[in-house]
C-alpha positions, -999 to +999 in steps of 0.1 A: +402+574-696+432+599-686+458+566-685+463+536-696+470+523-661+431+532-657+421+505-681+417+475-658+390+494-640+374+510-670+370+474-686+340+466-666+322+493-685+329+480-714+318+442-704+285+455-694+284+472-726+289+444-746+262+426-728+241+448-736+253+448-772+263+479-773+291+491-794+319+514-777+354+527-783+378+529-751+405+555-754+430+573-737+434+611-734+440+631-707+431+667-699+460+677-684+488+664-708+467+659-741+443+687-741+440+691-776+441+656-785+409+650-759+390+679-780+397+656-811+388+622-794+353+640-786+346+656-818+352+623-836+331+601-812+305+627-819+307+625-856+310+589-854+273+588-832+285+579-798+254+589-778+269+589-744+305+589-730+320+577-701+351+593-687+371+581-658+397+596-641+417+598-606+433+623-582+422+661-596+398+639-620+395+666-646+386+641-678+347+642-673+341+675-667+365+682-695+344+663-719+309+673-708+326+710-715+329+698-750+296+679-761+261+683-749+256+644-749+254+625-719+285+624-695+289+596-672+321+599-643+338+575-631+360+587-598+387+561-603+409+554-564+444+556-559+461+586-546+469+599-512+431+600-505+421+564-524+398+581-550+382+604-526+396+637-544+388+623-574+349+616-562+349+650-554+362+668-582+337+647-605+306+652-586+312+689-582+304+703-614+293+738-623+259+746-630+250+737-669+277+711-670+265+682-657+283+648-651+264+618-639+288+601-613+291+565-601+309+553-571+353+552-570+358+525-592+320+518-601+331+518-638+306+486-642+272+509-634+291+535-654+282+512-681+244+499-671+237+537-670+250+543-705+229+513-714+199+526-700+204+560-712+205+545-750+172+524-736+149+554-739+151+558-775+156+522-784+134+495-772+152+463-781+178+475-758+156+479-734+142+445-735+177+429-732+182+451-701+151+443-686+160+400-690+198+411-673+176+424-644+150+393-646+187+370-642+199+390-619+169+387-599+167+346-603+205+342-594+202+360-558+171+338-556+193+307-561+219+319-540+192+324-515+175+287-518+215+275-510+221+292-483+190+285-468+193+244-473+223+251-461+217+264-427+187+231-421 
């Protein structure tokens, strides 16, 4: 993430990564002030394994497009709000990328899917993982239903 002030919103990736099970570093580094230590933060993740990243940023929201300049691994944006125009400028700058230097992009603050779809990106070349997404979607699925079955008793 380009702040620490980004880190309450960036937390919900990292909860439904560790649901998943799946093991992540969160750091800071920004593409305006720490150029050089971004490049660093990228080329260690990528010796370390990381198979996807997740960058968020607001306002100009440089960060992901910065890091899918610098790896050819997955890159997924996260537009975070704030600013004069609440995140808008930064849902912009993410989702507008060049051609050959693609960044996925969730909704302003949608840091949480940013996470699912790392998830489900490491699901196609590991099926365990894919199993324990598939049983989040099956409770999912059974929780609306018993929402459902209280709202209805509730309206008799």
């Amino acid at each position: 993430m380009g702040s620490d002030s980004d880190g309450e919103v960036m937390s919900q990736a990292c909860a439904a990564l560790d649901e998943a099970g799946i093991p992540y570093e969160m750091k800071v580094a920004s593409a305006h002030r720490s150029p050089e230590r971004t490049k660093q933060v990228i080329a260690d993740a990528e010796r370390d394994g990381a198979a996807v990243f997740i960058a968020g940023a607001g306002m100009a929201a440089h960060l992901p497009g910065v890091v899918a300049s610098l790896t050819t691994k997955p890159v997924i944006g996260v537009p975070l709000g704030g600013g004069a125009l609440q995140g808008l400028d930064a849902l912009l700058a993410v989702v507008q990328m060049p051609p050959g230097i693609p960044v996925a992009t969730v909704a302003i603050g949608g840091a949480r899917n940013a996470g699912v779809l790392a998830a489900q990106i490491m699901a196609l070349g590991d099926p365990a993982l894919a199993k324990r997404l598939s049983a989040q979607r099956a409770a999912m699925a059974k929780a609306v239903a018993e929402k459902s079955r209280k709202v209805e008793k509730s309206t008799r």
